[in-house]
C-alpha positions as CSV (number, residue, x, y, z in Angstrom):
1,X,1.4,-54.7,-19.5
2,X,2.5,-52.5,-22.3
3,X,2.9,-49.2,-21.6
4,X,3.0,-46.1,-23.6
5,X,5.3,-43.1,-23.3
6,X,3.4,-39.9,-24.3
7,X,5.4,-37.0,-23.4
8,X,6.4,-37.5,-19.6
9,X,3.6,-39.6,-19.0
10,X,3.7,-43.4,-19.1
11,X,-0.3,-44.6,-20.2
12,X,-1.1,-48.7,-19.3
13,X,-2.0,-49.8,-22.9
14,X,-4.8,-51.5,-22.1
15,X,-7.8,-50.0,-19.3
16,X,-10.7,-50.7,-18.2
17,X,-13.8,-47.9,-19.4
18,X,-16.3,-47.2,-17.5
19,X,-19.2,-45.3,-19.4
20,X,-22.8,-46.7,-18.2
21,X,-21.5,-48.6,-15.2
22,X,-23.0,-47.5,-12.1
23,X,-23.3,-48.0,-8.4
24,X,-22.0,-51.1,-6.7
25,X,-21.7,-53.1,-10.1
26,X,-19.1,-49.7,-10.7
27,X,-17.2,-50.3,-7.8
28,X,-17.2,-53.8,-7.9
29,X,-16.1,-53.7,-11.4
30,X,-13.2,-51.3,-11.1
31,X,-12.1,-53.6,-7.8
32,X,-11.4,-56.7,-10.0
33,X,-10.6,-55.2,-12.7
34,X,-7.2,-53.8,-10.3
35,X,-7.1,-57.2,-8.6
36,X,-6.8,-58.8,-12.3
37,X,-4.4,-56.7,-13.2
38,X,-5.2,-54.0,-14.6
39,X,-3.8,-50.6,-14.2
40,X,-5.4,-47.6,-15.7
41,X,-9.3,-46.9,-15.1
42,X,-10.9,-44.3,-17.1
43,X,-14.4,-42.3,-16.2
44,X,-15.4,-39.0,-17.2
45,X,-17.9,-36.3,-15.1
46,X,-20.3,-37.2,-17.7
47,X,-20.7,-40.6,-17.0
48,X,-21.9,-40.3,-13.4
49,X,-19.7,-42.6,-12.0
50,X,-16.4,-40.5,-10.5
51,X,-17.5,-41.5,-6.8
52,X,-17.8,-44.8,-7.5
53,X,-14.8,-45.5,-9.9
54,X,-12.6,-43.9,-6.9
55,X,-14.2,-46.0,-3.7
56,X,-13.2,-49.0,-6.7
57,X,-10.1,-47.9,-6.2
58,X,-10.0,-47.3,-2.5
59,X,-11.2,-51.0,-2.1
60,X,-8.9,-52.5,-4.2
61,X,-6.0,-51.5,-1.7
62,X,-3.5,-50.6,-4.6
63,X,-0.9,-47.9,-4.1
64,X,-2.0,-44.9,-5.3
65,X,0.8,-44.8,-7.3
66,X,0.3,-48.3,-8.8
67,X,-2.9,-46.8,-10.8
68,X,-3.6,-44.9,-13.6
69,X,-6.7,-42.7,-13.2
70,X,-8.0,-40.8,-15.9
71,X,-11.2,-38.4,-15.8
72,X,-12.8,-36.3,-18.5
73,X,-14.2,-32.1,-18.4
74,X,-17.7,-32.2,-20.4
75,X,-18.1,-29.8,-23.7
76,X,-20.1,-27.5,-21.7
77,X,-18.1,-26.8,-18.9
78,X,-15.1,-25.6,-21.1
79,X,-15.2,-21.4,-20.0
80,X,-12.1,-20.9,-17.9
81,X,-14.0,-20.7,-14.4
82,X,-16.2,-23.6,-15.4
83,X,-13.6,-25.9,-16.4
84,X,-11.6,-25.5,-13.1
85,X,-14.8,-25.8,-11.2
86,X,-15.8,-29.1,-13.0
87,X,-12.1,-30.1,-12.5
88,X,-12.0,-29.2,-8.6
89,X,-15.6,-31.6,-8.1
90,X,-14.4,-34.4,-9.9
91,X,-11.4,-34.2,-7.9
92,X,-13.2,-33.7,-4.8
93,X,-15.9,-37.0,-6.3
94,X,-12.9,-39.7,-7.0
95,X,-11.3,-38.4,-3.8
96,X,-8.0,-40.3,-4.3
97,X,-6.2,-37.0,-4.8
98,X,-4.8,-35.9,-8.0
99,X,-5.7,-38.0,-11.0
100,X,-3.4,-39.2,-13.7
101,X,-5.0,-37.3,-16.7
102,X,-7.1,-35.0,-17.1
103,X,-8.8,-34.3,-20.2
104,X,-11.5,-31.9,-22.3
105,X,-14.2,-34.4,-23.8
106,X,-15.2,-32.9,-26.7
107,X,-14.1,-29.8,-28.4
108,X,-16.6,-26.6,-27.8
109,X,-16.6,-24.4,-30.8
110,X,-18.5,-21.4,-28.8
111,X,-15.4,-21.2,-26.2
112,X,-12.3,-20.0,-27.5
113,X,-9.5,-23.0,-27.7
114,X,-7.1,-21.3,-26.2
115,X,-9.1,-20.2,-22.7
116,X,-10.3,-24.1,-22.6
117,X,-6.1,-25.5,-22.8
118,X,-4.9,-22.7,-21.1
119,X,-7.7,-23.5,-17.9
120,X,-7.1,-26.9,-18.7
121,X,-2.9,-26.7,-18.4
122,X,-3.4,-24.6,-14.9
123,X,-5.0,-27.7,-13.4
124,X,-1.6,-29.0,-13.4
125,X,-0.2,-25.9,-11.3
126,X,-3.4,-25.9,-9.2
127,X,-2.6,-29.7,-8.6
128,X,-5.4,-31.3,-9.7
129,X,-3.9,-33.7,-12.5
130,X,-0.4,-35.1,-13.1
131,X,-0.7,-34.6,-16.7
132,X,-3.4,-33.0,-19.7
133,X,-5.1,-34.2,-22.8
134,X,-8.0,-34.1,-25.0
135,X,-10.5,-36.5,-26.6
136,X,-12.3,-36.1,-29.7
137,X,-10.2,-33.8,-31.4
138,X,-9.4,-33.9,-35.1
139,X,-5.8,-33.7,-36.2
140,X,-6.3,-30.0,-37.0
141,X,-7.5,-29.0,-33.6
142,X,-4.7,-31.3,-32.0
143,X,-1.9,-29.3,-33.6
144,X,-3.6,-26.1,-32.3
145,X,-4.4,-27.1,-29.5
146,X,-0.5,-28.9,-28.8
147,X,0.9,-24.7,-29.6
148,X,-1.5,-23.5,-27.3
149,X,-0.6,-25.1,-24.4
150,X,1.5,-24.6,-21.5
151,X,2.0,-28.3,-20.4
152,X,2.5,-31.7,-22.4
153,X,-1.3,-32.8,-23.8
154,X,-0.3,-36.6,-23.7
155,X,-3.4,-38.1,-25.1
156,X,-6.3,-37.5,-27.6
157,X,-8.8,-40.2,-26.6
158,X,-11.2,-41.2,-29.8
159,X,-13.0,-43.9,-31.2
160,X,-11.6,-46.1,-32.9
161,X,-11.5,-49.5,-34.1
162,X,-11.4,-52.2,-37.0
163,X,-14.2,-50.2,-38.9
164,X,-13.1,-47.0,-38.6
165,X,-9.9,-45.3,-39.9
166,X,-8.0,-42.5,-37.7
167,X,-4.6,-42.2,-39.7
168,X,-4.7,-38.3,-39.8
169,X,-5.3,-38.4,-35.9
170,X,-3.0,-40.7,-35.1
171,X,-0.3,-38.9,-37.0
172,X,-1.0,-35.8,-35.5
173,X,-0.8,-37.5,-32.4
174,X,2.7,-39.1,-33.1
175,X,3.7,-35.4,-34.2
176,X,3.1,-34.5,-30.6
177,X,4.4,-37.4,-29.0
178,X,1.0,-38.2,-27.6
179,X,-0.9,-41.5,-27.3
180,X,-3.8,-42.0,-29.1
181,X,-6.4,-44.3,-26.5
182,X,-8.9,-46.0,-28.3
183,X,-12.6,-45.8,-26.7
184,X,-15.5,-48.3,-28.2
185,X,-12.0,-50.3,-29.3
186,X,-14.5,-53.4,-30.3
187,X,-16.9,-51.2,-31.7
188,X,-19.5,-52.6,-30.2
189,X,-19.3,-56.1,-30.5
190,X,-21.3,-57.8,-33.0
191,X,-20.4,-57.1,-36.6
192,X,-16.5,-56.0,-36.0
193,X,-16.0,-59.3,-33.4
194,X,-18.1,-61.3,-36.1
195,X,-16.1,-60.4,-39.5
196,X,-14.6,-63.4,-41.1
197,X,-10.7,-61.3,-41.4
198,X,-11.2,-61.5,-37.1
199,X,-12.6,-65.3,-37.0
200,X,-10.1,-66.3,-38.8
201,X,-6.7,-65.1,-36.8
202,X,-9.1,-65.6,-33.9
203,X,-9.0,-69.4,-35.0
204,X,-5.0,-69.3,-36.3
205,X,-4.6,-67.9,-32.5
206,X,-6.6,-69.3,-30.1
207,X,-7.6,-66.4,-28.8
208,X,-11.1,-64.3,-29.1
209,X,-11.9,-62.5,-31.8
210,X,-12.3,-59.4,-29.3
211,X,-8.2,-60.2,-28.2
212,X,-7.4,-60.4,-32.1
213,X,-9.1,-56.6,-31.8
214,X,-7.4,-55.5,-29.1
215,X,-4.2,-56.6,-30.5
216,X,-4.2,-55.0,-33.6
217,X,-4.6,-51.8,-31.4
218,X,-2.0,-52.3,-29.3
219,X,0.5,-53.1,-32.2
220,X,0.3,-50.0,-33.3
221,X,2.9,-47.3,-32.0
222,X,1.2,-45.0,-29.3
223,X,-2.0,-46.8,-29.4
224,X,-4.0,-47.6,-26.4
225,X,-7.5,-48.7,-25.6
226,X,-10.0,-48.5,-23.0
227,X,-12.4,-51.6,-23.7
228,X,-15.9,-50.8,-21.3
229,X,-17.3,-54.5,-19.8
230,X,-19.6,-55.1,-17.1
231,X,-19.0,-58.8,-17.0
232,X,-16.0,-59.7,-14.8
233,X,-15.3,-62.5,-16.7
234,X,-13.9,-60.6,-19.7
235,X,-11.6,-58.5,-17.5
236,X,-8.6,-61.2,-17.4
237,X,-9.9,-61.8,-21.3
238,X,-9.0,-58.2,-22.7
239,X,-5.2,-58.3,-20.5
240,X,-4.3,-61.5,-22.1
241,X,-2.8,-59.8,-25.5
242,X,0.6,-59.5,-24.5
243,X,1.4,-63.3,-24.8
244,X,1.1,-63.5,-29.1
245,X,1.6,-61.5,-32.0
246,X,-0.5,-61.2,-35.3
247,X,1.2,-62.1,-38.7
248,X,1.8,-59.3,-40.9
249,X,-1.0,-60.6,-43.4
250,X,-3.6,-60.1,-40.4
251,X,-2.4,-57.2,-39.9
252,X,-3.0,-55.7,-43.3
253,X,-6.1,-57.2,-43.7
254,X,-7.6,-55.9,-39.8
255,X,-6.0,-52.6,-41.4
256,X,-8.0,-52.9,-44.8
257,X,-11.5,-52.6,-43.1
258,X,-11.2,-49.3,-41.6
259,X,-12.0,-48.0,-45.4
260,X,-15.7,-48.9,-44.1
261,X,-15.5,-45.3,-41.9
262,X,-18.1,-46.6,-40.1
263,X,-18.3,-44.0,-36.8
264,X,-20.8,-45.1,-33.7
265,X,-20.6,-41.8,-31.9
266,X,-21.3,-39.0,-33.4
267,X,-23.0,-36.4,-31.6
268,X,-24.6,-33.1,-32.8
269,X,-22.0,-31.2,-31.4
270,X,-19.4,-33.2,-32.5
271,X,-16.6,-31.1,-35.1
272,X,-16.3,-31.5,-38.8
273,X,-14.2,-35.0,-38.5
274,X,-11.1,-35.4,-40.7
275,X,-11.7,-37.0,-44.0
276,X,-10.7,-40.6,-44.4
Protein backbone atom coordinates (compact mmCIF):
# COMPACT_ATOMS: atom_id res chain seq x y z
CA UNK A 1 0.00 0.00 0.00
CA UNK A 2 1.22 3.36 -0.97
CA UNK A 3 1.21 5.77 1.43
CA UNK A 4 1.23 9.52 1.42
CA UNK A 5 3.16 11.90 3.59
CA UNK A 6 1.04 15.15 4.15
CA UNK A 7 2.68 17.08 6.70
CA UNK A 8 3.18 14.73 9.79
CA UNK A 9 0.53 12.55 8.70
CA UNK A 10 1.05 9.40 6.71
CA UNK A 11 -2.64 8.86 4.49
CA UNK A 12 -3.19 4.92 2.97
CA UNK A 13 -3.43 5.90 -0.79
CA UNK A 14 -6.11 4.01 -1.52
CA UNK A 15 -9.62 3.70 1.17
CA UNK A 16 -12.60 2.55 1.24
CA UNK A 17 -15.72 5.47 1.17
CA UNK A 18 -18.48 5.01 2.68
CA UNK A 19 -21.30 7.59 1.66
CA UNK A 20 -24.92 5.74 1.30
CA UNK A 21 -23.77 2.57 3.07
CA UNK A 22 -25.82 1.80 5.96
CA UNK A 23 -26.57 -0.63 8.75
CA UNK A 24 -25.20 -4.12 8.80
CA UNK A 25 -24.21 -4.02 4.94
CA UNK A 26 -21.91 -0.77 6.68
CA UNK A 27 -20.39 -2.77 9.04
CA UNK A 28 -19.98 -5.69 7.11
CA UNK A 29 -18.47 -3.73 4.40
CA UNK A 30 -15.93 -1.81 6.43
CA UNK A 31 -15.00 -5.52 8.18
CA UNK A 32 -13.73 -6.95 4.79
CA UNK A 33 -12.70 -4.20 3.46
CA UNK A 34 -9.81 -4.27 6.81
CA UNK A 35 -9.62 -8.05 6.42
CA UNK A 36 -8.72 -7.42 2.62
CA UNK A 37 -6.39 -5.17 3.31
CA UNK A 38 -7.27 -2.10 3.42
CA UNK A 39 -6.24 0.57 5.81
CA UNK A 40 -7.96 3.88 5.78
CA UNK A 41 -11.99 4.14 6.07
CA UNK A 42 -13.57 7.34 5.43
CA UNK A 43 -17.27 8.49 6.74
CA UNK A 44 -18.51 11.81 7.45
CA UNK A 45 -21.53 12.93 10.18
CA UNK A 46 -23.41 13.49 7.16
CA UNK A 47 -23.55 10.27 5.92
CA UNK A 48 -25.28 8.61 8.82
CA UNK A 49 -23.09 5.94 9.16
CA UNK A 50 -20.19 6.92 12.07
CA UNK A 51 -21.65 4.09 14.43
CA UNK A 52 -21.57 1.67 12.09
CA UNK A 53 -18.17 2.47 10.23
CA UNK A 54 -16.65 2.22 13.94
CA UNK A 55 -18.43 -1.26 15.27
CA UNK A 56 -16.66 -2.18 11.36
CA UNK A 57 -13.77 -1.52 12.79
CA UNK A 58 -14.30 -2.97 16.21
CA UNK A 59 -15.14 -6.37 14.46
CA UNK A 60 -12.42 -6.43 12.29
CA UNK A 61 -10.04 -6.88 15.44
CA UNK A 62 -7.28 -4.51 13.84
CA UNK A 63 -5.07 -2.53 16.12
CA UNK A 64 -6.24 0.71 16.48
CA UNK A 65 -3.27 1.85 15.30
CA UNK A 66 -3.16 -0.28 12.17
CA UNK A 67 -6.27 1.97 10.75
CA UNK A 68 -6.69 5.12 9.28
CA UNK A 69 -10.03 6.68 10.21
CA UNK A 70 -11.15 9.73 8.79
CA UNK A 71 -14.59 11.66 9.57
CA UNK A 72 -16.02 14.81 8.14
CA UNK A 73 -17.88 18.29 10.16
CA UNK A 74 -21.01 19.27 7.94
CA UNK A 75 -21.24 23.06 6.33
CA UNK A 76 -23.74 23.87 8.89
CA UNK A 77 -22.20 23.02 11.93
CA UNK A 78 -19.00 25.25 11.27
CA UNK A 79 -19.66 28.17 14.33
CA UNK A 80 -16.96 27.56 16.82
CA UNK A 81 -19.33 25.83 19.58
CA UNK A 82 -21.05 23.86 16.86
CA UNK A 83 -18.10 22.50 15.21
CA UNK A 84 -16.67 21.15 18.54
CA UNK A 85 -20.03 19.81 19.39
CA UNK A 86 -20.43 17.97 16.01
CA UNK A 87 -16.71 16.85 16.54
CA UNK A 88 -17.26 15.64 20.28
CA UNK A 89 -20.63 13.26 18.87
CA UNK A 90 -18.98 11.82 16.09
CA UNK A 91 -16.30 10.99 18.39
CA UNK A 92 -18.46 9.68 20.93
CA UNK A 93 -20.59 7.70 17.48
CA UNK A 94 -17.30 5.83 16.00
CA UNK A 95 -16.29 5.26 19.57
CA UNK A 96 -12.79 3.93 18.71
CA UNK A 97 -11.26 7.05 20.37
CA UNK A 98 -9.58 9.67 18.45
CA UNK A 99 -9.88 9.51 14.71
CA UNK A 100 -7.13 9.92 12.21
CA UNK A 101 -8.45 13.14 10.48
CA UNK A 102 -10.70 15.29 10.98
CA UNK A 103 -12.09 17.47 8.45
CA UNK A 104 -14.66 20.58 7.47
CA UNK A 105 -16.92 19.28 4.53
CA UNK A 106 -17.63 22.00 2.71
CA UNK A 107 -16.64 25.51 3.10
CA UNK A 108 -19.49 27.90 4.83
CA UNK A 109 -19.33 31.40 3.54
CA UNK A 110 -21.80 32.83 6.43
CA UNK A 111 -19.09 31.63 9.20
CA UNK A 112 -15.98 33.41 9.21
CA UNK A 113 -12.92 30.99 7.97
CA UNK A 114 -10.93 31.66 10.53
CA UNK A 115 -13.44 30.75 13.68
CA UNK A 116 -14.25 27.42 11.54
CA UNK A 117 -9.90 26.38 11.30
CA UNK A 118 -9.28 27.82 14.45
CA UNK A 119 -12.39 25.41 16.16
CA UNK A 120 -11.33 23.00 13.91
CA UNK A 121 -7.27 23.05 14.87
CA UNK A 122 -8.45 22.93 18.86
CA UNK A 123 -9.84 19.53 18.20
CA UNK A 124 -6.40 18.42 18.12
CA UNK A 125 -5.63 20.00 21.67
CA UNK A 126 -9.05 18.81 22.94
CA UNK A 127 -7.91 15.25 21.61
CA UNK A 128 -10.36 14.48 19.36
CA UNK A 129 -8.26 13.94 16.06
CA UNK A 130 -4.64 13.16 15.34
CA UNK A 131 -4.47 15.51 12.56
CA UNK A 132 -6.93 18.38 10.45
CA UNK A 133 -8.04 19.00 7.00
CA UNK A 134 -10.63 20.19 4.70
CA UNK A 135 -12.72 19.02 1.69
CA UNK A 136 -14.12 20.98 -0.96
CA UNK A 137 -12.01 23.82 -0.89
CA UNK A 138 -10.78 25.74 -3.88
CA UNK A 139 -7.10 26.58 -4.10
CA UNK A 140 -7.82 30.12 -2.88
CA UNK A 141 -9.54 29.13 0.26
CA UNK A 142 -6.80 26.36 0.87
CA UNK A 143 -4.03 29.02 1.00
CA UNK A 144 -6.14 30.94 3.53
CA UNK A 145 -7.17 28.62 5.15
CA UNK A 146 -3.27 26.72 5.46
CA UNK A 147 -2.23 30.77 7.19
CA UNK A 148 -4.99 30.56 9.38
CA UNK A 149 -4.36 27.59 11.09
CA UNK A 150 -2.69 26.56 14.16
CA UNK A 151 -1.99 22.82 13.20
CA UNK A 152 -0.90 21.06 9.84
CA UNK A 153 -4.29 20.80 7.46
CA UNK A 154 -2.97 17.56 5.75
CA UNK A 155 -5.70 17.00 3.28
CA UNK A 156 -8.32 18.77 1.04
CA UNK A 157 -10.61 15.89 -0.01
CA UNK A 158 -12.42 16.75 -3.58
CA UNK A 159 -13.78 15.16 -6.44
CA UNK A 160 -11.98 14.21 -8.79
CA UNK A 161 -11.35 12.01 -11.56
CA UNK A 162 -10.64 11.29 -15.40
CA UNK A 163 -13.36 13.87 -16.41
CA UNK A 164 -12.58 16.47 -14.26
CA UNK A 165 -9.49 18.68 -13.94
CA UNK A 166 -8.12 19.88 -10.30
CA UNK A 167 -4.58 21.31 -11.30
CA UNK A 168 -5.04 24.58 -9.33
CA UNK A 169 -6.15 22.42 -6.28
CA UNK A 170 -3.78 20.09 -6.40
CA UNK A 171 -0.95 22.66 -6.64
CA UNK A 172 -2.18 24.52 -3.79
CA UNK A 173 -2.28 21.40 -2.08
CA UNK A 174 1.49 20.45 -2.94
CA UNK A 175 2.21 24.26 -1.78
CA UNK A 176 1.09 23.02 1.57
CA UNK A 177 2.44 19.75 1.66
CA UNK A 178 -1.06 18.31 1.84
CA UNK A 179 -2.63 15.34 0.07
CA UNK A 180 -5.14 15.74 -2.19
CA UNK A 181 -7.90 12.45 -1.67
CA UNK A 182 -9.96 11.90 -4.41
CA UNK A 183 -13.84 11.21 -3.64
CA UNK A 184 -16.18 9.75 -6.65
CA UNK A 185 -12.39 8.78 -8.05
CA UNK A 186 -14.40 6.58 -10.93
CA UNK A 187 -16.83 9.17 -11.38
CA UNK A 188 -19.49 7.20 -11.24
CA UNK A 189 -18.81 4.39 -13.33
CA UNK A 190 -20.35 4.23 -16.57
CA UNK A 191 -19.07 6.72 -19.07
CA UNK A 192 -15.34 7.40 -17.41
CA UNK A 193 -14.88 3.28 -16.83
CA UNK A 194 -16.37 2.97 -20.53
CA UNK A 195 -14.09 5.55 -22.60
CA UNK A 196 -12.06 3.90 -25.19
CA UNK A 197 -8.42 5.92 -23.66
CA UNK A 198 -9.50 3.41 -20.26
CA UNK A 199 -10.45 0.13 -22.45
CA UNK A 200 -7.71 0.32 -24.01
CA UNK A 201 -4.73 0.32 -21.23
CA UNK A 202 -7.38 -1.69 -19.38
CA UNK A 203 -6.82 -4.35 -22.28
CA UNK A 204 -2.67 -3.52 -22.70
CA UNK A 205 -2.90 -4.32 -18.64
CA UNK A 206 -5.07 -6.80 -17.76
CA UNK A 207 -6.53 -5.07 -15.37
CA UNK A 208 -10.15 -3.18 -15.08
CA UNK A 209 -10.79 -0.24 -16.46
CA UNK A 210 -11.83 1.05 -12.87
CA UNK A 211 -7.80 -0.18 -11.68
CA UNK A 212 -6.47 1.75 -14.93
CA UNK A 213 -8.58 4.82 -12.95
CA UNK A 214 -7.42 4.28 -9.82
CA UNK A 215 -3.86 4.14 -11.09
CA UNK A 216 -3.68 7.19 -12.85
CA UNK A 217 -4.71 8.74 -9.34
CA UNK A 218 -2.37 7.22 -7.41
CA UNK A 219 0.54 8.12 -9.86
CA UNK A 220 0.20 11.36 -9.18
CA UNK A 221 2.34 12.92 -6.28
CA UNK A 222 0.08 13.40 -3.11
CA UNK A 223 -2.90 11.89 -4.65
CA UNK A 224 -5.15 9.62 -2.93
CA UNK A 225 -8.67 8.16 -3.36
CA UNK A 226 -11.43 6.94 -1.46
CA UNK A 227 -13.46 4.64 -4.10
CA UNK A 228 -17.22 4.05 -2.28
CA UNK A 229 -18.45 0.05 -3.16
CA UNK A 230 -20.99 -1.93 -1.66
CA UNK A 231 -20.08 -5.12 -3.41
CA UNK A 232 -17.26 -7.03 -1.52
CA UNK A 233 -16.13 -8.32 -4.46
CA UNK A 234 -14.49 -5.13 -5.77
CA UNK A 235 -12.71 -4.42 -2.40
CA UNK A 236 -9.49 -6.72 -3.23
CA UNK A 237 -10.23 -5.27 -7.03
CA UNK A 238 -9.51 -1.45 -6.14
CA UNK A 239 -6.10 -2.59 -3.72
CA UNK A 240 -4.65 -4.47 -6.61
CA UNK A 241 -2.88 -1.14 -8.34
CA UNK A 242 0.29 -1.41 -6.74
CA UNK A 243 1.51 -4.41 -8.90
CA UNK A 244 1.86 -2.36 -12.61
CA UNK A 245 2.50 0.91 -13.87
CA UNK A 246 0.86 2.87 -16.84
CA UNK A 247 3.07 3.96 -19.91
CA UNK A 248 3.68 7.55 -20.14
CA UNK A 249 1.36 7.70 -23.40
CA UNK A 250 -1.69 6.47 -21.13
CA UNK A 251 -0.86 8.69 -18.96
CA UNK A 252 -1.17 11.76 -21.12
CA UNK A 253 -3.98 10.65 -22.69
CA UNK A 254 -6.10 9.66 -19.06
CA UNK A 255 -4.62 13.28 -18.37
CA UNK A 256 -6.19 14.83 -21.70
CA UNK A 257 -9.89 14.11 -20.72
CA UNK A 258 -10.09 16.17 -17.67
CA UNK A 259 -10.53 19.28 -20.30
CA UNK A 260 -14.25 17.77 -20.29
CA UNK A 261 -14.66 19.60 -16.54
CA UNK A 262 -17.40 17.53 -16.13
CA UNK A 263 -18.23 17.95 -12.01
CA UNK A 264 -21.03 15.34 -10.51
CA UNK A 265 -21.45 17.15 -7.18
CA UNK A 266 -22.18 20.35 -7.16
CA UNK A 267 -24.38 21.60 -4.51
CA UNK A 268 -26.11 24.97 -4.06
CA UNK A 269 -23.91 25.89 -1.50
CA UNK A 270 -20.98 24.81 -3.03
CA UNK A 271 -18.14 28.02 -3.56
CA UNK A 272 -17.25 29.62 -6.89
CA UNK A 273 -14.88 26.62 -8.11
CA UNK A 274 -11.54 27.43 -9.61
CA UNK A 275 -11.49 27.82 -13.39
CA UNK A 276 -10.06 25.03 -15.39
Amino acid sequence: MKIIEAGPAKIPAIGLGTYTLEGETCIDMVQRAIEAGYRHIDTARMYGNEREVGEGVRRSGIARDEIFVTTKIWWTDLAENDLSAAARDSIDKIGIGAVDLLLIHWPNPDVALEESIDALCATVDDGLTKHVGVANFTSTLLDEAATMASHPLVCNQVEYHPFLAQEQVLAACRRHEMAMIAYSPIGRGGEVLSHPVIRSAAERHGKSPAQIVLRWEIEQDGVGAIPRTSKPERLAENLEIFDFELYDDERAAITALTKRDERLVNPSFAPNWDRT
